[in-house]
N, C-alpha and C positions, 0 to 999 in steps of 0.2 A: 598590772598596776592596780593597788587597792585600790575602792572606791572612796572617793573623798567631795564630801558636802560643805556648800554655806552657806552661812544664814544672813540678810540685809536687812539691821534693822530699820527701821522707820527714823532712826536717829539719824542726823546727819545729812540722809539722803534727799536729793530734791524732786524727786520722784520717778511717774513708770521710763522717763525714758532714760534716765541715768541708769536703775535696773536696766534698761534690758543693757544700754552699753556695757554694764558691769559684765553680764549675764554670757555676752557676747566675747568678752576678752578672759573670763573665764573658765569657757568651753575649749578657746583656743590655747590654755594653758595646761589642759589635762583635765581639770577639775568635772568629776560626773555629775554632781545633782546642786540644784542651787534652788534656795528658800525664801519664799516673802514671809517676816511677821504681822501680827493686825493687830493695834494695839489704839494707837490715834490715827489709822490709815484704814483703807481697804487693799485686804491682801489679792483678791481676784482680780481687777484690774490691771495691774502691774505686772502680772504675770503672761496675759494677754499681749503686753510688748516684749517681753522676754520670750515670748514662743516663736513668735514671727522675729525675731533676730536671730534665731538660732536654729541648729539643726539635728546638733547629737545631744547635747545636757538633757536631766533630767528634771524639769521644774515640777516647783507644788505647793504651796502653804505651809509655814508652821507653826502658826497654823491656824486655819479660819476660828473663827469663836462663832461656835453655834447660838448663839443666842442674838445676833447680827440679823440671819436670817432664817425664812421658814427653810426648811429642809429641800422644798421643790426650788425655791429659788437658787438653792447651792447648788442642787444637782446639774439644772438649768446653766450655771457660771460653770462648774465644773469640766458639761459635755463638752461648753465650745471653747476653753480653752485647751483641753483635750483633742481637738478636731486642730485647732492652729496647730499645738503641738504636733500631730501626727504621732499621737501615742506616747510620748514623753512628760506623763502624768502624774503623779503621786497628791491625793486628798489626804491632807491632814487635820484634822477637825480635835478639837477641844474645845469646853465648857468658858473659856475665858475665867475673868478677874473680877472678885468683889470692887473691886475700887473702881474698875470701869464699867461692869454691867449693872452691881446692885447700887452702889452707892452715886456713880457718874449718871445712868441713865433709867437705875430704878426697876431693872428686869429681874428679874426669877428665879434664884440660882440654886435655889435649894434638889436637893437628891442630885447630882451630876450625872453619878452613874447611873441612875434608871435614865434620867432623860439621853443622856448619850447613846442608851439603847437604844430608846423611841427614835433619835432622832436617826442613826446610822441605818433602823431598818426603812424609814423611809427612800434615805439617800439612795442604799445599798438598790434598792427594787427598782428606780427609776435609772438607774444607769447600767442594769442589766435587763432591764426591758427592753430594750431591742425596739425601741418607738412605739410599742404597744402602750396602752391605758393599762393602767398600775392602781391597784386598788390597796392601800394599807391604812390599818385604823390602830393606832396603838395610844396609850393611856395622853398622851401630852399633843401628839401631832398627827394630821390624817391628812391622803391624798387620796381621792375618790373619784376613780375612772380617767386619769388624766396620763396623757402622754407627753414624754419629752422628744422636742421636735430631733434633735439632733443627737439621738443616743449613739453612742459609745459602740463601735464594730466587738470591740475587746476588753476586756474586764479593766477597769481601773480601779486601782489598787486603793481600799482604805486607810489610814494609819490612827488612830486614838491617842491625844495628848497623855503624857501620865507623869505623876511625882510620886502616887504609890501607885502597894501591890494590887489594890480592888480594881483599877481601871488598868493595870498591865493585862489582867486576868481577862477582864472584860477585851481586849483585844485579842484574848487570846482564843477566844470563844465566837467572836464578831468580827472581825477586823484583819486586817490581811497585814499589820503589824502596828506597833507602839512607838514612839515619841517619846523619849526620856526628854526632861530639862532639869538643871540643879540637882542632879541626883549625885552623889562621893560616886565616883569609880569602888570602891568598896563594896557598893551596894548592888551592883550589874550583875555581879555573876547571881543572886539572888532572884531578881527581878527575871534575866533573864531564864532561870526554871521555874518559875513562877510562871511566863507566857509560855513556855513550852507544855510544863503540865496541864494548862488550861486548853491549851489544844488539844491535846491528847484524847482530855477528859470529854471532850467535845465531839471524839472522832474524826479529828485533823491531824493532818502532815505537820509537826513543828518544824519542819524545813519551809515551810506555808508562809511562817508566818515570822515577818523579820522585826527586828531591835535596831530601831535608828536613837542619835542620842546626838541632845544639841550639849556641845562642850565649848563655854568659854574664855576666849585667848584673847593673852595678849604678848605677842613677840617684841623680848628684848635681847640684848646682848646679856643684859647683866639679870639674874632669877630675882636676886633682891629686889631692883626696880620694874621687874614685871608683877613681883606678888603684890608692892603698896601699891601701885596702880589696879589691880583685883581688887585688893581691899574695897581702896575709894570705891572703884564702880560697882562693885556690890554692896555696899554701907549706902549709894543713891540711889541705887536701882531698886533692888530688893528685899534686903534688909528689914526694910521700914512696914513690910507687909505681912500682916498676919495669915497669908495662904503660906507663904515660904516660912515662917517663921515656923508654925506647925510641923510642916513635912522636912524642914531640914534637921530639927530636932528629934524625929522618927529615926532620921537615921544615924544619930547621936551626935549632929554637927553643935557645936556651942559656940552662941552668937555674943560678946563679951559686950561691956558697957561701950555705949558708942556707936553700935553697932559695928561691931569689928569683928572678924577670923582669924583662929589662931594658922600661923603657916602650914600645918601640918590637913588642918580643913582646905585649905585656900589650894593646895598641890590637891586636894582628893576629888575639889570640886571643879577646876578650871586649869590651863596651861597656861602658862607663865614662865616664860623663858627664851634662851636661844634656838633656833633653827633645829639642831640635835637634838637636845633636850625635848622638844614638841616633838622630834618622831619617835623617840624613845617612849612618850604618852602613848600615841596615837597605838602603835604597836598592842600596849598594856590594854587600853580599849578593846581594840580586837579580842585581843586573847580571852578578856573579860566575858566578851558573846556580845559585841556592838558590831552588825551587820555595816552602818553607815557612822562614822564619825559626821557630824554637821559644826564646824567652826565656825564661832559666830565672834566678830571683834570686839569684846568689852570695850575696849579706851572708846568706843562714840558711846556708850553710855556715862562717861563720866560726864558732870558739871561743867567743868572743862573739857573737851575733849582731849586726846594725846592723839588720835589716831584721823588726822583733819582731812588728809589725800588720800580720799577713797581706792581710788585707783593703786596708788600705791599702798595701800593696806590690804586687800586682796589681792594683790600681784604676789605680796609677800607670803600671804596665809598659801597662794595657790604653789608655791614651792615646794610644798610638803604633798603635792598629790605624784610629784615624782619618784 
C-alpha cells in the first residue's frame, strides 16, 4: 500500500485533542503520515497528543515556521515529541509568511535561504548529538556548549519547506528531504532533479533524500463543483498574497481578475473531484517523483466552509490510502 499523508489545518479545528482523535482514526484507516500546520496555532503541541494516541503513523509539522523559535528550542520540542512518538518523526521547518512574521509580528524575513541554513545546522547538531554539548556558531544563530536533555537514539529526519528551485536545492544539499506546497504537478518532475542533482553534487544518495508534497483536495461527486469550490478557497486563502502570487507565476500559473484560476491551473495545482478521479491524480503524483502525497482539505479554508464534519472529511480523504 502507497504511502499516503494529511495535513490539519488550523481551520476548523478545535484543537490538540481533536488532532490527536483525528490522528487516532486515521492510523486505523491505513493512512501512514499525518501533518500539523502553524500559521495562528502552534504546530508542536498538538502533535505531543497525537503521539501518545497512537502507535504506527508517522507525525511531524508542516510545517514549523522558524522564525517562532530559536533553533534550540525546536530542537528541544522536536526530541520529546520524538521520544512520545517512539521514533515516528518527521521535522519540517520553513521560513513562514510575510503576512504573519513580517508584517503580523515584525520579524526578519529577509534572505530565507541563508537563514534556513543557519538555522537547520543548529537544529541538525543538537539532535544528533547524542546529549552531548553542541557547539555551533553560524552567521544568524549560535548554540555554545549546550546539550539537549533528551536526544534522539536515531536520526530524525529533516524536511525544508519549498515553492522554488533554490530551497528544493538547498534540501538537497542539508536536508533529508523537501516539502512542496502550491507547486502545478507540472513542475515536480523538475523540482524533483533539481533535489536529486543537488545531492549528488553534495555527495549524497538521492534515494537519501525524499519529495513530500502537500496537494490540495476537495472530494465531490461532480469535478465541476469540486473546481468552484478550489477556486473560492484559493481566491481566500492564497491568492491575495504576494509570496504565492510570485511563485505561482514562476511556474506560469495566471491568476485572472478577481483572483481567480483558469480550470486547466486549478487540475495542475489541487484535486478536485470523485473518489476515481483523486486516484488517478494521486498516481500522476507518484510517477511525477512525489515520494509522499500529503492531502490537505481545502473546503475548511473557505469563507464558508463546505467541508464542516471533520471526522467525516478525513474518513473520506483516508479512502484513497487503500
Amino acid at each position: 500500500m502507497p504511502d499516503l499523508g494529511m495535513l490539519f489545518y488550523y481551520h476548523r479545528t478545535r484543537g490538540p485533542s481533536q488532532l490527536a482523535s483525528l490522528t487516532r482514526m486515521l492510523e486505523g484507516e491505513g493512512v501512514s503520515h499525518a501533518f500539523t500546520c502553524e500559521a495562528f496555532n502552534d504546530a508542536m503541541v498538538p502533535l505531543a497528543s497525537m503521539a501518545a494516541a497512537t502507535k504506527r503513523i508517522t507525525i511531524g509539522p508542516a510545517v514549523a515556521n522558524l522564525a517562532f523559535r530559536h533553533p534550540y528550542c525546536l530542537a528541544a520540542a522536536a526530541a520529546s515529541v520524538n521520544e512520545l512518538a517512539q521514533g515516528r518523526f518527521v521535522l519540517g521547518i520553513g521560513p513562514g509568511h510575510a503576512a504573519m512574521n513580517s508584517r503580523g509580528l515584525g520579524l526578519d524575513m529577509r534572505k530565507p535561504v541563508s537563514r534556513t541554513r543557519d538555522y537547520v545546522a543548529c537544529v541538525r547538531a543538537l539532535l544528533d548529538g547524542c546529549g552531548k554539548p553542541v557547539d555551533v556558531v553560524t552567521e544568524r544563530f549560535q548554540v555554545r556548549n549546550l546539550p539537549l536533555a533528551w536526544a534522539p537514539e536515531q536520526r530524525v529526519p529533516i524536511l525544508l519547506a519549498a515553492l522554488r528551485p533554490a530551497m528544493v536545492q538547498l534540501a538537497g544539499e542539508i536536508g533529508d528531504g523537501v516539502m512542496l506546497s502550491n507547486v502545478p504537478l507540472r513542475a515536480i518532475p523538475q523540482l524533483r532533479r533539481a533535489l536529486d542533482e543537488s545531492a549528488r553534487a553534495h555527495g549524497r544518495d538521492p534515494s537519501s533524500v525524499s519529495l513530500f508534497a502537500i496537494v490540495n483536495t476537495i472530494l465531490r461527486p461532480s469535478r465541476e463543483e469540486a473546481r468552484q469550490l478550489l477556486a473560492d478557497a484559493y481566491a481566500a486563502a492564497y491568492l491575495g498574497l504576494e509570496y504565492y502570487q510570485q511563485s505561482l507565476a514562476s511556474y506560469g500559473v495566471e491568476i485572472r481578475e478577481g483572483l481567480r484560476l483558469g480550470d486547466e491551473d486549478l487540475d495542475a495545482l489541487a484535486i478536485g473531484g470523485p473518489l476515481e478521479y483523486a486516484r488517478e491524480r494521486l498516481t500522476a503524483y507518484r510517477e511525477a517523483g512525489v515520494d509522499l502525497p500529503i492531502l490537505a482539505p481545502m473546503g475548511m479554508l473557505l469563507p464558508t466552509p463546505c467541508d464542516t464534519n471533520l471526522e467525516a472529511t478525513y474518513s473520506h480523504l483516508a479512502l484513497l490510502a487503500a
